[in-house]
Phi, psi and omega in degrees: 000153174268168196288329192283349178279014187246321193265314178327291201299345191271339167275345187254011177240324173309304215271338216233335215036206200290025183307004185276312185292087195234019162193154171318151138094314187278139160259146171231069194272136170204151178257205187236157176345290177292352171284357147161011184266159174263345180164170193296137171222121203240167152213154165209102163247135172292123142247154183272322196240102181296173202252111173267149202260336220048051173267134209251317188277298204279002181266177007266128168303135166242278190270121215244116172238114174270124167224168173206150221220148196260343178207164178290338167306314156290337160312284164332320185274318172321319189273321184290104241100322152285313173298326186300317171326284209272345174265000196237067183302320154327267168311359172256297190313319203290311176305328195298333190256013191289155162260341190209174191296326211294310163304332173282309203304327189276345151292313185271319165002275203318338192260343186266164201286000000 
C-alpha cells in the first residue's frame, strides 16, 4: 500500500466521522482502492490504552483492523470476513490478550476463505 492510503482513511474518518468504529471496542478504517493499494493488505493492532474514536455507543477501540482491498469485490469479502471474526467475542477478546504475532495470527487464520 502507499503512504497516501494511510492519509485517504484519516480523510475518511475526518470527512465521515467515527463509522470505522463498528463494534465495541473495534475500528476499522479503510479508504478506496485508488487511493494506494497495491494488493491485499490487513494490519491489526491491540492498544493497551484504548483510544476514542468518538462513537458515543462503541468506544474507546482497543482494536484497530486496517485493510486494504484491491477491488470491491475483495472489499466485501473482507468485510463479511471480518464480521465473522467480530461476531465470535471469544475470539476477539482472545486477540486482545495475545502476547505475540503468532497467536493473532492463528486466530484470525481461521476467518479466511
Amino acid at each position: 500500500m502507499e503512504p497516501r492510503y494511510v492519509s485517504a482513511m484519516i480523510e475518511f474518518k475526518e470527512k465521515f466521522g467515527p463509522y470505522i468504529v463498528i463494534a465495541p471496542g473495534v475500528a476499522i478504517p479503510h479508504a478506496r482502492p485508488e487511493d494506494g493499494v497495491k494488493r491485499p493488505c490487513l494490519c491489526l493492532v491491540t492498544l493497551e490504552k484504548p483510544v476514542e474514536f468518538g462513537h458515543e455507543d462503541n468506544g474507546p477501540v482497543f482494536l484497530i483492523i486496517a485493510f486494504g482491498a484491491i477491488d470491491h469485490k475483495q472489499h466485501l469479502k473482507a468485510l463479511s470476513q471480518l464480521s465473522k471474526l467480530l461476531e465470535n467475542h471469544e475470539d476477539v477478546e482472545r486477540i486482545r490478550r495475545a502476547k505475540t504475532k503468532e497467536e493473532v495470527i492463528e486466530i484470525v487464520s481461521k476467518y479466511k476463505d
